[in-house]
N, C-alpha and C positions, 0 to 999 in steps of 0.2 A: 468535445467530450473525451476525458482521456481515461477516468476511472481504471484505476490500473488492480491489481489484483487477477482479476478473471474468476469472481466469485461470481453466482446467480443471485437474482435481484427478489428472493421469496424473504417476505417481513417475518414472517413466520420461524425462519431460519437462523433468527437469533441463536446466539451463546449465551443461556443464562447469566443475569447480572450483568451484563455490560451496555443494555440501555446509555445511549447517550443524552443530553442536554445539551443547548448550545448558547453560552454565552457567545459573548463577544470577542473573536480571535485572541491572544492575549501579544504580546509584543514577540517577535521572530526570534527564535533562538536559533543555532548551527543543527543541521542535520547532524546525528548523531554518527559518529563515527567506531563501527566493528571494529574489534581490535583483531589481529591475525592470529590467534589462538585458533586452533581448532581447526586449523588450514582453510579458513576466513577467505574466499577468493577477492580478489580486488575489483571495486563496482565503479565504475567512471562512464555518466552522465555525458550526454555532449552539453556544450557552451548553453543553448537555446534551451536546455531543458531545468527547471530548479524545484526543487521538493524540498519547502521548508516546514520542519517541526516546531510547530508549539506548545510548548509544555511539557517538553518530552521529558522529562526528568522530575523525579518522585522522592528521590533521595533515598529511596531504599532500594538495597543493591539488586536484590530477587528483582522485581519490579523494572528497576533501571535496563539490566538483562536483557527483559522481555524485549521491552519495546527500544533496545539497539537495535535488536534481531529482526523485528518485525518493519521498522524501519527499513534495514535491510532487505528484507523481503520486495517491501513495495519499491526498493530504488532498481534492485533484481529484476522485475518487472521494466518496470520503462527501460532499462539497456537493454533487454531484450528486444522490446519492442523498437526501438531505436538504431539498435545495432543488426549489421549483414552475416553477424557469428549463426552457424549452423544452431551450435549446440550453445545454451544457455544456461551454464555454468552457477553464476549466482540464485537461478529461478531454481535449478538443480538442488540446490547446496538448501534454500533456505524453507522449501516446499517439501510437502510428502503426503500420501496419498490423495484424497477428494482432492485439497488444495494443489499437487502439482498437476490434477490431470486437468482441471481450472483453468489454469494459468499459461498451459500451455495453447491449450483453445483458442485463448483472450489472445492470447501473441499472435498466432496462428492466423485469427483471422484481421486485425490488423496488417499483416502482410498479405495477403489472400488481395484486402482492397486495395493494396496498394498504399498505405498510409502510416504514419507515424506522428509523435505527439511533438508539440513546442510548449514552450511558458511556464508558470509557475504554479505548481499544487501545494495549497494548504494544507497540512494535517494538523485537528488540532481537539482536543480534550480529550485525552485517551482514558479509557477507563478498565481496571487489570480486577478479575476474580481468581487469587488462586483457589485452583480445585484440591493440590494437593501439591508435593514438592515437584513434581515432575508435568506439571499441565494445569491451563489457564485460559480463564476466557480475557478476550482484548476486546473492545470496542472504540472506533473513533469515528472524527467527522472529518472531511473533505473541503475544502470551496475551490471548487475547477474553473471558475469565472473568468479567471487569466491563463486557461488551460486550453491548447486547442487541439485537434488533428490537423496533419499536415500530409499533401502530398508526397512520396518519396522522390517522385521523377521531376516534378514539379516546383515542389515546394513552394507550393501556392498553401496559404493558410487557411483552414475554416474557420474563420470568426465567428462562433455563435453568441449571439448577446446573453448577457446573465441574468438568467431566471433562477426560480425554485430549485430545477433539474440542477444546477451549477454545484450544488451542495447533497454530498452523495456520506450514507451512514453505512462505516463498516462494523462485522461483526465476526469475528477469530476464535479459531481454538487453536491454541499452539500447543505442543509440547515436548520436552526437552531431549534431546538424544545421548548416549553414548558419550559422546565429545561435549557435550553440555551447551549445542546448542538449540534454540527456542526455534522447533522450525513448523510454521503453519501446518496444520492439519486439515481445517476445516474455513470455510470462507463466504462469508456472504453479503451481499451489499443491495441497498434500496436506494435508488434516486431518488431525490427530491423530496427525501421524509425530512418533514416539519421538524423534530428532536433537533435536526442539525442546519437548518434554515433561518436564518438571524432573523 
């Protein structure tokens, strides 16, 4: 289980309007790649770890925006979690308030046990409300099936078989800063809600 974010898992906690539904994965597109605008720190994953978007692109630019950024967010996350860096620069960059005191938790205690993630996270059917030009709700789905924890010292893997829990519904508020970029506010996530469970 690698659920990356470090939101709490309260259903209730929604972002107006971003209710998700969960077709059927749609075919793998490129993780979206931040452009270095905006002093954009650079995010690099190890080899073992991959976070592929599907459907990440909407064709409207506002929109497209969002979810580079949030993207970014959640790849911020697992090199944090992955990486021996003190300070966590991208989580830094792409977080702010509720959402980075979250995130830092999430990291936090991942290292506490001793563990770090492998394999490949799905995201996929995002869905964007804007509230106004400067803030937005996000929703997406997850499938962590091929996602696991790893020992650090070890690097022995936990294979959990995939269930329900595998397929995790997130729920975002972002919204836009100064430099104009889209950075988490608010964050919350449910395992194994049915919306996003095929």
């Amino acid at each position: 289980m690698t659920a990356c974010g470090g939101g709490d898992s309260k259903a209730d906690d929604k972002i107006p309007g971003t209710e998700s539904s969960a077709p059927a994965p749609a075919s793998p597109s490129p993780s979206p790649s931040p452009s270095e605008a905006a002093g954009r720190p650079k995010i690099t994953l190890p080899p073992d770890v991959k976070n592929v978007f599907e459907g990440w692109t909407t064709g409207d630019p506002v929109k497209d925006a969002i979810l580079t950024d949030v993207s970014a967010q959640m790849n911020a996350t697992d090199e944090a979690i992955t990486s021996d860096a003190a300070e966590p620069a991208g989580v830094i960059f792409y977080n702010k308030g509720d959402a980075l005191i979250g995130a830092g938790k999430w990291i936090a205690d991942f290292k506490t046990k001793g563990l770090t993630i492998t394999g490949t996270t799905h995201y996929y059917n995002p869905k964007i409300q804007l509230f106004d030009d400067k803030s937005a709700g996000v929703g997406f789905c997850t499938d962590e099936s091929k996602a696991f924890t790893k020992d650090r010292k070890t690097g022995k893997v936990n294979e959990d078989t995939a269930s329900g829990n595998s397929y995790v519904t997130y729920s975002l508020r972002v919204d836009k800063n100064a430099q104009g970029v889209w950075q988490t506010t608010k964050l919350a996530s449910q395992r194994g809600d049915k919306t996003c469970t095929p």
